[in-house]
C-alpha positions as CSV (number, residue, x, y, z in Angstrom):
1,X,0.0,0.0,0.0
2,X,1.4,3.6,-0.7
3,X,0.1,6.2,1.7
4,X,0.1,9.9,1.2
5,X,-0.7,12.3,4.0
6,X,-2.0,15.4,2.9
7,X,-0.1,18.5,5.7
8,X,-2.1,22.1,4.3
9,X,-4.5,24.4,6.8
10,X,-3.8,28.1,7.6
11,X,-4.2,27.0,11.7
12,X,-6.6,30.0,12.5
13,X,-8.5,28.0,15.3
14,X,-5.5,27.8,17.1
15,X,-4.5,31.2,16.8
16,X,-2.5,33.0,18.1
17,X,0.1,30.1,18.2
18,X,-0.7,28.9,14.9
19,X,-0.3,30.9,12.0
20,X,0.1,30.0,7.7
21,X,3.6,28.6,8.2
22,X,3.2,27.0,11.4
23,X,-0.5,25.2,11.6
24,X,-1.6,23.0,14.5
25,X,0.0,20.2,13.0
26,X,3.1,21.3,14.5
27,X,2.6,22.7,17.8
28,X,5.0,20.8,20.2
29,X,1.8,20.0,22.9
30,X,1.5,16.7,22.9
31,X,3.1,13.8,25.4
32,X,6.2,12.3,24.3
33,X,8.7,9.5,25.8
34,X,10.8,11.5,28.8
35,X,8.7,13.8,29.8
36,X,9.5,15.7,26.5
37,X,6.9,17.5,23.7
38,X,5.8,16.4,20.8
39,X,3.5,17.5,17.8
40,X,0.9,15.7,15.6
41,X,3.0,15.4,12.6
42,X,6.1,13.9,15.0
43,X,3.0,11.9,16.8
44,X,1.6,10.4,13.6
45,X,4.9,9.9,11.6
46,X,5.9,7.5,14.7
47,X,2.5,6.0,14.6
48,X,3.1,5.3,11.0
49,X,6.9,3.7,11.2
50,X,5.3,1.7,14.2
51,X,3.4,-0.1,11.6
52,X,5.5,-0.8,8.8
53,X,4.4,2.3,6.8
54,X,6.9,5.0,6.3
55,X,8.8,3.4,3.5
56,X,5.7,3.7,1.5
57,X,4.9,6.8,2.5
58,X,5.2,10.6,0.7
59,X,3.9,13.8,2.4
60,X,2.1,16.4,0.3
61,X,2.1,20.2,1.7
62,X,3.1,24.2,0.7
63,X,6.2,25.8,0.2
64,X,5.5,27.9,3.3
65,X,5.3,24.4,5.7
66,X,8.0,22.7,3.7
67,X,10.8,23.7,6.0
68,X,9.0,22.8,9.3
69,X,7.7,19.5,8.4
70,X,11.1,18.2,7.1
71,X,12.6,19.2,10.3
72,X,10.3,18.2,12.9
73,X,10.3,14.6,11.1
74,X,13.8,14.9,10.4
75,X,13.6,14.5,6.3
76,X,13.1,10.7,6.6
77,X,9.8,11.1,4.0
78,X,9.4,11.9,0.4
79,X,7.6,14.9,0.1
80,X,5.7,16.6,-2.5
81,X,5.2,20.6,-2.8
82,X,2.7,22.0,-4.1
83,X,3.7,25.5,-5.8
84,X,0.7,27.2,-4.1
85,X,-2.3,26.7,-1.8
86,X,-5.4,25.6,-4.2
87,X,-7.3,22.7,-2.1
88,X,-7.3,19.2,-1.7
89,X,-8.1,18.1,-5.1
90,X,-5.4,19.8,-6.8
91,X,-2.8,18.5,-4.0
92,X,-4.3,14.8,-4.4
93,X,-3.8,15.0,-8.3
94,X,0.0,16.2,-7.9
95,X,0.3,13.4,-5.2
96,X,-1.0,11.0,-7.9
97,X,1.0,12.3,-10.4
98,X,3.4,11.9,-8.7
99,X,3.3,7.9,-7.5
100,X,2.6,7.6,-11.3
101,X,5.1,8.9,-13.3
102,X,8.2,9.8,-10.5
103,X,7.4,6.8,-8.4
104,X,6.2,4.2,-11.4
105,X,4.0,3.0,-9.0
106,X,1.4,0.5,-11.2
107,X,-1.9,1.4,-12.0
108,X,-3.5,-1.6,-10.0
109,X,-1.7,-0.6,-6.6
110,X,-3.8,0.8,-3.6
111,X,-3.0,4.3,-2.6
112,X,-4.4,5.6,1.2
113,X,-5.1,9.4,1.5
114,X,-5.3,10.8,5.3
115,X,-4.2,13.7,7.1
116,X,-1.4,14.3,9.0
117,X,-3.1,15.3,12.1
118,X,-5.7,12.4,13.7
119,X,-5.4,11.9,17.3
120,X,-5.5,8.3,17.2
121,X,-3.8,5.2,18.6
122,X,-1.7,3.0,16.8
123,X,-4.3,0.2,15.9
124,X,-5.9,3.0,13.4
125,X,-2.9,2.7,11.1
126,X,-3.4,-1.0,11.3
127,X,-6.9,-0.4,10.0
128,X,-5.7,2.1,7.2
129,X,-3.3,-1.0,5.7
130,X,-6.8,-3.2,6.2
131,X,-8.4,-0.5,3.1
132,X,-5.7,-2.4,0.4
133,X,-7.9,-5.8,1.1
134,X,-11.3,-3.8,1.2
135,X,-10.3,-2.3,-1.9
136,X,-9.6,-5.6,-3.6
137,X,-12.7,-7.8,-2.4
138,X,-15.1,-5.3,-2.6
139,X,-13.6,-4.2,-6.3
140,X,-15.1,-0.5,-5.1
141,X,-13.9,2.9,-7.4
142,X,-13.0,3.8,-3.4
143,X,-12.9,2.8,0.3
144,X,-13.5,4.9,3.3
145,X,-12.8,4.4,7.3
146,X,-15.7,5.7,9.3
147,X,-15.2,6.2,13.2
148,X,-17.9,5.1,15.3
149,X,-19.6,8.1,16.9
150,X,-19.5,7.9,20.9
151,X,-22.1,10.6,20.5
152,X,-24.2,12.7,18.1
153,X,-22.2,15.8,17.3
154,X,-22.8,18.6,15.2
155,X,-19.4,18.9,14.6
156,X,-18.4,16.1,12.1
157,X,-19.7,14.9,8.8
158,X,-21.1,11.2,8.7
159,X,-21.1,8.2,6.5
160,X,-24.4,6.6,6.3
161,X,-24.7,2.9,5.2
162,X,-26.9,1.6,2.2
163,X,-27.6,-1.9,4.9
164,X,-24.9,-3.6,6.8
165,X,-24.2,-7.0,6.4
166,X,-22.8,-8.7,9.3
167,X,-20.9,-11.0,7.5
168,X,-18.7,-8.4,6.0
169,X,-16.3,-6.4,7.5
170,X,-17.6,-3.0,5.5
171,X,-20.6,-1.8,4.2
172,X,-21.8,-0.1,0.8
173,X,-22.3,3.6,1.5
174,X,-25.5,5.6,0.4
175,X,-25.1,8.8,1.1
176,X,-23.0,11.6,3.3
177,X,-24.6,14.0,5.1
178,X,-22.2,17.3,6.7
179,X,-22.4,18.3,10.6
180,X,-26.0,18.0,10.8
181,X,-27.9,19.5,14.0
182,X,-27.1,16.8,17.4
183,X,-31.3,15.6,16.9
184,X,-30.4,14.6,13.1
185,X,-26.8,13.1,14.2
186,X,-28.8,11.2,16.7
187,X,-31.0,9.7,14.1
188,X,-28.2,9.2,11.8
189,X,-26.2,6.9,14.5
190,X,-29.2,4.7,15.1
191,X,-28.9,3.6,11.1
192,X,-25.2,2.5,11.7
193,X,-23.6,6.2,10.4
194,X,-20.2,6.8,10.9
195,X,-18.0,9.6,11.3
196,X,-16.2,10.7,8.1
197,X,-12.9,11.2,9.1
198,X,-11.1,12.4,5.8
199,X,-9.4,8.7,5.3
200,X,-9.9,6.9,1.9
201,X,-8.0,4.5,-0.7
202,X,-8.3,3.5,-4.3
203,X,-6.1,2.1,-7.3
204,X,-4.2,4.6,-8.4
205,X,-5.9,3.9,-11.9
206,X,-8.8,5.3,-10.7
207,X,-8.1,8.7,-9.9
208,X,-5.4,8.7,-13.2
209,X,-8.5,7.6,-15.2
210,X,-10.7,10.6,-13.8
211,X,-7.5,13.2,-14.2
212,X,-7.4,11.8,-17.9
213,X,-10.7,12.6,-18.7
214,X,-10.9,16.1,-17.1
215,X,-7.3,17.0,-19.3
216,X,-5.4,17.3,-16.4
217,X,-1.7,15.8,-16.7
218,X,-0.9,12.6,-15.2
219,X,3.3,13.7,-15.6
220,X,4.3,14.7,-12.7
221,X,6.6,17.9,-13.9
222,X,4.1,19.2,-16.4
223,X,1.2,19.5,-13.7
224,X,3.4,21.4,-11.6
225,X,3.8,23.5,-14.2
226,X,0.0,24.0,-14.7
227,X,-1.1,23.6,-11.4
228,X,-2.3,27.5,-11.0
229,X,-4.9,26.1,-13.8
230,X,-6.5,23.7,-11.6
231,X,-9.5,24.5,-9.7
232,X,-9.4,25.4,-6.0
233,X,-12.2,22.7,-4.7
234,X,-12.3,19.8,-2.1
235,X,-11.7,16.3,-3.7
236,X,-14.6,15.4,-1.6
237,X,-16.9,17.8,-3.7
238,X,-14.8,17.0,-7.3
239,X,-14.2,13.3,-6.8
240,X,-16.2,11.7,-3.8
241,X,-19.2,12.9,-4.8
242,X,-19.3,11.9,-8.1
243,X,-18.3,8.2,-7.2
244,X,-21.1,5.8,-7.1
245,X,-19.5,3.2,-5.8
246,X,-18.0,3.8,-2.1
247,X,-17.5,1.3,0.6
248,X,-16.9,1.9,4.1
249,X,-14.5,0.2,6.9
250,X,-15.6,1.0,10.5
251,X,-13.2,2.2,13.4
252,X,-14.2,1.5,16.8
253,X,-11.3,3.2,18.7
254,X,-10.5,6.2,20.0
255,X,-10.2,9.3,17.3
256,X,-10.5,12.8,18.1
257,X,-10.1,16.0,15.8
258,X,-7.6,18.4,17.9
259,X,-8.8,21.4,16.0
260,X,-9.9,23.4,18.4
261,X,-8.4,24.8,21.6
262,X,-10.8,23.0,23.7
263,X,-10.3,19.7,22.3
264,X,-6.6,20.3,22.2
265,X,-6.1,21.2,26.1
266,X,-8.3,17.8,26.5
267,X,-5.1,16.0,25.2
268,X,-2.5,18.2,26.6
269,X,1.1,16.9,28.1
270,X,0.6,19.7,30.9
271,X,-1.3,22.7,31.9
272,X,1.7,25.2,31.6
273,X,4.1,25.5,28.9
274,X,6.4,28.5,29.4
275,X,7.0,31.4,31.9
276,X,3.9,31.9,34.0
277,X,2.2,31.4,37.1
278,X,-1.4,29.8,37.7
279,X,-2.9,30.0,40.8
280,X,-4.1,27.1,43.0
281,X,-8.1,28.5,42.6
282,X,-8.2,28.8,39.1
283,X,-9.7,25.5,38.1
284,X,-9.3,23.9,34.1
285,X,-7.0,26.4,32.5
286,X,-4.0,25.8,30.1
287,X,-1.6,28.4,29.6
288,X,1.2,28.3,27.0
289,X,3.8,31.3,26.8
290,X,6.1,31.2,24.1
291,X,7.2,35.3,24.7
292,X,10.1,36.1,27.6
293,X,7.9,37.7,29.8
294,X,5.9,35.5,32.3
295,X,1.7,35.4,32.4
296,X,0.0,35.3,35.6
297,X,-3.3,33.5,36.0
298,X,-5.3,34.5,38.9
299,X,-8.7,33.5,40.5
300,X,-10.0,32.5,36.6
301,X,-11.2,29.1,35.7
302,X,-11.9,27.2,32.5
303,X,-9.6,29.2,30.6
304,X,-7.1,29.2,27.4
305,X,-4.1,31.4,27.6
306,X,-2.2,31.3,24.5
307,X,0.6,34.0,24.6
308,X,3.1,33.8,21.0
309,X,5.2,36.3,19.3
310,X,1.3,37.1,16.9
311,X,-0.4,37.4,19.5
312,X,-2.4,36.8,23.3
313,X,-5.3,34.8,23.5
314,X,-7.4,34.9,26.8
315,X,-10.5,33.1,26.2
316,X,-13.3,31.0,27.8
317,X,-12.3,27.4,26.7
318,X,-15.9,26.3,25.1
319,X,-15.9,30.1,23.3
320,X,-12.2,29.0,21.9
321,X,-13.7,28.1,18.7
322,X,-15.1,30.9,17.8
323,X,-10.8,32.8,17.3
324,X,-11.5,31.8,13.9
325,X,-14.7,34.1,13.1
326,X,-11.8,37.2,14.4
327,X,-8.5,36.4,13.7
328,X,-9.3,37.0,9.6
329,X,-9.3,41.0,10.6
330,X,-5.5,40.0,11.3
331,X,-3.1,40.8,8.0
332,X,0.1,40.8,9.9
333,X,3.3,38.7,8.4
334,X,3.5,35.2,10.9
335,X,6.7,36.2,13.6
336,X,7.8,33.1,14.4
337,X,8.3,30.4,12.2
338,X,10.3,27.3,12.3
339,X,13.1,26.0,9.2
340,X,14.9,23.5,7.9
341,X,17.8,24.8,9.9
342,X,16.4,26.3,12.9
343,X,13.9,28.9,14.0
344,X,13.8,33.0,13.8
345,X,11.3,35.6,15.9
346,X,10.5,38.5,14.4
347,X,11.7,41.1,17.4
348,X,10.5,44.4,15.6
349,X,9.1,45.7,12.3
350,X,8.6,49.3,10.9
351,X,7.6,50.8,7.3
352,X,8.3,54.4,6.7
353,X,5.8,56.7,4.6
354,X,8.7,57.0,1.7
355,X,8.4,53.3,1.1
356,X,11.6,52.1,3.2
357,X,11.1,49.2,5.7
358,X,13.4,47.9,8.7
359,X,12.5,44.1,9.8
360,X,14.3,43.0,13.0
361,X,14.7,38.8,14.0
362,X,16.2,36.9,16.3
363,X,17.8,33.8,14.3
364,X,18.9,30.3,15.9
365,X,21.3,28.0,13.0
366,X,21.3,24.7,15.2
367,X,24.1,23.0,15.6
368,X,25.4,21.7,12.2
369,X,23.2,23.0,10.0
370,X,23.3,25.9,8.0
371,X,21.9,28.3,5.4
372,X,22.0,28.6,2.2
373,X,24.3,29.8,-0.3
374,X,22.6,32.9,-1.4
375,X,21.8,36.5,-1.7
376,X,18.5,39.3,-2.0
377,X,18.0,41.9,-4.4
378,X,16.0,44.0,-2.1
379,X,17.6,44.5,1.0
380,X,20.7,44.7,2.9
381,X,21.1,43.0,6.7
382,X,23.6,43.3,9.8
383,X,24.4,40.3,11.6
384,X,25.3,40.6,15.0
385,X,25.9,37.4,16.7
386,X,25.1,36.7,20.2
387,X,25.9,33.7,21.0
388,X,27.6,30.2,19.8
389,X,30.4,30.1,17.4
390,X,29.9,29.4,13.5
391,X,31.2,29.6,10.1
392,X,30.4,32.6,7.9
393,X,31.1,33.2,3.8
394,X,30.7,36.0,2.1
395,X,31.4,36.5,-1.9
396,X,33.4,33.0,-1.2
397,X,35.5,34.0,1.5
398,X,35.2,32.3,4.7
399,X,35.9,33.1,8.2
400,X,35.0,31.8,11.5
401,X,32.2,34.2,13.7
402,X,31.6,34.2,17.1
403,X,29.8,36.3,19.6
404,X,30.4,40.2,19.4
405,X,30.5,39.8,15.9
406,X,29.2,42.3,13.4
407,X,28.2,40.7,9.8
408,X,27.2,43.3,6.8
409,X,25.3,41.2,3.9
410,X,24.8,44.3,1.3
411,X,22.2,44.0,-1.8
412,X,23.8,41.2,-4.0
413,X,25.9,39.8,-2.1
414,X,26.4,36.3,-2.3
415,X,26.3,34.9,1.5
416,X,26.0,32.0,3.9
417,X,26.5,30.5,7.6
418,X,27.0,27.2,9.0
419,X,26.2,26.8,13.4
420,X,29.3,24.9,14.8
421,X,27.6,24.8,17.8
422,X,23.7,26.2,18.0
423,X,24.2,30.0,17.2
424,X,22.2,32.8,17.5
425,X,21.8,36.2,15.7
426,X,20.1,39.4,15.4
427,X,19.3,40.2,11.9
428,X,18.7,44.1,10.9
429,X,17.2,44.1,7.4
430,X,16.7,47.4,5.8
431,X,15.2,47.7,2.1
432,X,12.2,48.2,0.0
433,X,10.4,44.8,0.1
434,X,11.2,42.3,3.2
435,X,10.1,39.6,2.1
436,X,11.2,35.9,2.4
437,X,10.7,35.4,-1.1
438,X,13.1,38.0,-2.1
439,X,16.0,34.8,-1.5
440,X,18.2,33.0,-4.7
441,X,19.7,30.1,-3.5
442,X,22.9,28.9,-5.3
443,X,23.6,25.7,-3.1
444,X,21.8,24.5,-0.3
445,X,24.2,21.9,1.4
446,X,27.4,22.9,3.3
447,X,29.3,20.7,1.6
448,X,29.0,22.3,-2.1
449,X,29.1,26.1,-0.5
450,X,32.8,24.5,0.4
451,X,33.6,23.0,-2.6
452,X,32.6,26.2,-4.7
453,X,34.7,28.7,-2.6
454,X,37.7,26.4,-2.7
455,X,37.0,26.0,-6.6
456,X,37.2,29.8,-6.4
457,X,40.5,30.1,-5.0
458,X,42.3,27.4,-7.4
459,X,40.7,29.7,-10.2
């Protein structure tokens, strides 16, 4: 079976610590071995290699997630980026395209499409690689896994059967019917419906079949290069929909949507994260600090304190859900975002009337990694390091920083830093347009920036 999870979502709900680049997915919340945090993309990917499938499986998310996700599951997946935010059709296509033509995966093989945030235990993955055999006996166009509702919610869409058969382990699917009112739910679990919970499978032929007739390029490197074409709609509403013949596999363990503050304290490691004090009499609250400056809870109960370089969130836990009705009035940049190399905080930002703009960060390299060779048309920056000790090259001459060090990276030139040890610097940007895509990259791994300055100096 090849699996592909599907990593998008702009994280409002769980403002103000999630923001376009950093999504719930990767909030470090969760309990981990040791007393340590972990996330739901580090949760699920060790669900996933606890049952046999991270060989087999590719991630498909944006260029503004790419760096986080490689680093929080250390790079050990294929991934597949899609050029820009459309929806879950156009990402399933390019994922398809991509077993097809990159992979050479065979038309007749079983592909598994879920996202990479469920709050599950292991045993669902065991019931994900159980959708290859549905697939085949049941010869259905696609296969779903429905959750067993412990109640009727209004939050969830549901699956409801055609009949059920006892002597098979799925049923024939009618109909789907999206977060009805709890009195409809109700009715709906007492015919056998299920919770849809975004999980399905088919033969890759399928879907190539349905991309062939709707023109859309089954080679992988000429849909990227058309993927602004596709439509922005849900392969629920595109593909699902359409399909006549569905069959469903019920899940009778525990699964739980952590989309919301409230559900997400439910499954917290701790109350606290970061500086802060909360006082014996206030009852049910979570606080989480990432700023320097502590947060005192006092004499409040049933509360979510969320306190993030974005933002500070104070909010009655069962109200939580309704940050995302506000936090679209927001249009400021994300300030804090994790990479490939590290992390950076965005410590101040200012735009002058005549057009000029100064951007301030605080930047951690970790320990061995680096940035890439490269260089901005727009702006100039001063590097002052604070702490740790590193290697710097500028227009391919190379010298060793440490702290006290003062760094000037002017419009064009050609620049980058390695961390010998985790090192940290403030970054003073001044130009006309601060943006991170104002970056050309010549070479991305330490190893080739060395060999191209030493080419340099034999030359």
């Amino acid at each position: 079976m090849n699996l592909v999870l599907l990593s998008g979502g702009s994280g409002k709900r769980l403002w103000p610590l999630s923001n376009d680049s950093r999504s719930k997915q990767f909030l470090k919340v969760l309990e981990h071995e040791n007393d340590s945090l972990q996330s739901m993309v580090q949760r699920v990917w060790n669900q996933i290699s606890n049952v046999g499938l991270e060989k087999s499986t590719v991630i498909a998310t944006g260029k503004l997630q790419e760096d986080m996700i490689k680093s929080q599951i250390e790079n050990q997946a294929d991934f597949i980026i899609e050029p820009s935010r459309r929806d879950t059709f156009p990402a399933i296509a390019l994922a398809v395209s991509y077993l097809y033509s990159v992979q050479n995966i065979d038309r007749e093989e079983v592909v598994a499409i879920l996202p990479v945030d469920p709050y599950v235990e292991d045993d669902f993955f065991n019931r994900v690689k159980d959708l290859e055999t549905v697939i085949q006996q049941s010869k259905a166009q696609l296969a779903l896994i429905g959750v067993s509702p412990t109640y009727p919610s209004s939050k969830y869409g549901y699956i409801v059967p055609k009949q059920i058969e006892k002597s098979k382990d799925y049923f024939s699917v009618n109909r789907f019917t999206e977060k009805p009112t709890e009195i409809q739910a109700a009715s709906l679990i007492e015919k056998g419906a299920l919770w849809n919970c975004g999980v399905f499978a088919f033969k890759l032929g399928y879907v190539l079949s349905i991309l062939e007739e709707k023109s859309v390029p089954t080679e992988y490197t000429e849909l990227l290069k058309q993927y602004e074409k596709l439509p922005k709609i849900s392969f629920d509403y595109e593909v699902v929909e359409q399909t006549q013949d569905i069959v469903a596999l019920p899940y009778d363990g525990y699964w739980k949507d952590l989309g919301t503050w409230n559900t997400l304290t439910e499954e917290m490691a701790t109350n606290q994260i970061g500086k802060g004090i909360i006082s014996e009499d206030s009852k049910n609250v979570h606080l989480i600090n990432e700023l320097d400056i502590p947060v005192t809870v006092l004499g409040a109960s049933n509360l979510i304190v969320a306190a993030s370089p974005d933002g500070i969130l104070v909010s009655d836990k069962e109200a939580s859900p309704r940050i995302k009705e506000l936090v679209g009035e927001f249009d400021n940049r994300p300030m804090y975002e994790e990479r490939r190399w590290g992390w950076y905080r965005v410590l101040d930002y200012t735009k002058f009337t005549e057009g000029k703009e100064v951007l301030t960060k605080r930047i951690c390299v970790e320990a061995g990694k680096n940035l890439s060779y490269q260089l901005h048309d727009y702006r100039n920056e001063v590097w002052t390091i604070i702490k740790g000790e590193g290697e710097f090259v500028l227009n391919n001459e190379l010298r060793v920083v440490r702290p006290g060090d003062v760094l000037q990276v002017k419009s064009g030139d050609k620049h980058a830093i390695r961390a010998i040890d985790d090192l940290e610097i403030i970054e003073v940007q001044t130009g006309s347009q601060l943006i991170e895509e104002d970056i050309v990259r010549l070479y991305m791994k330490w190893e080739e920036i060395q060999e191209h300055v030493l080419s340099v100096k034999k030359t």
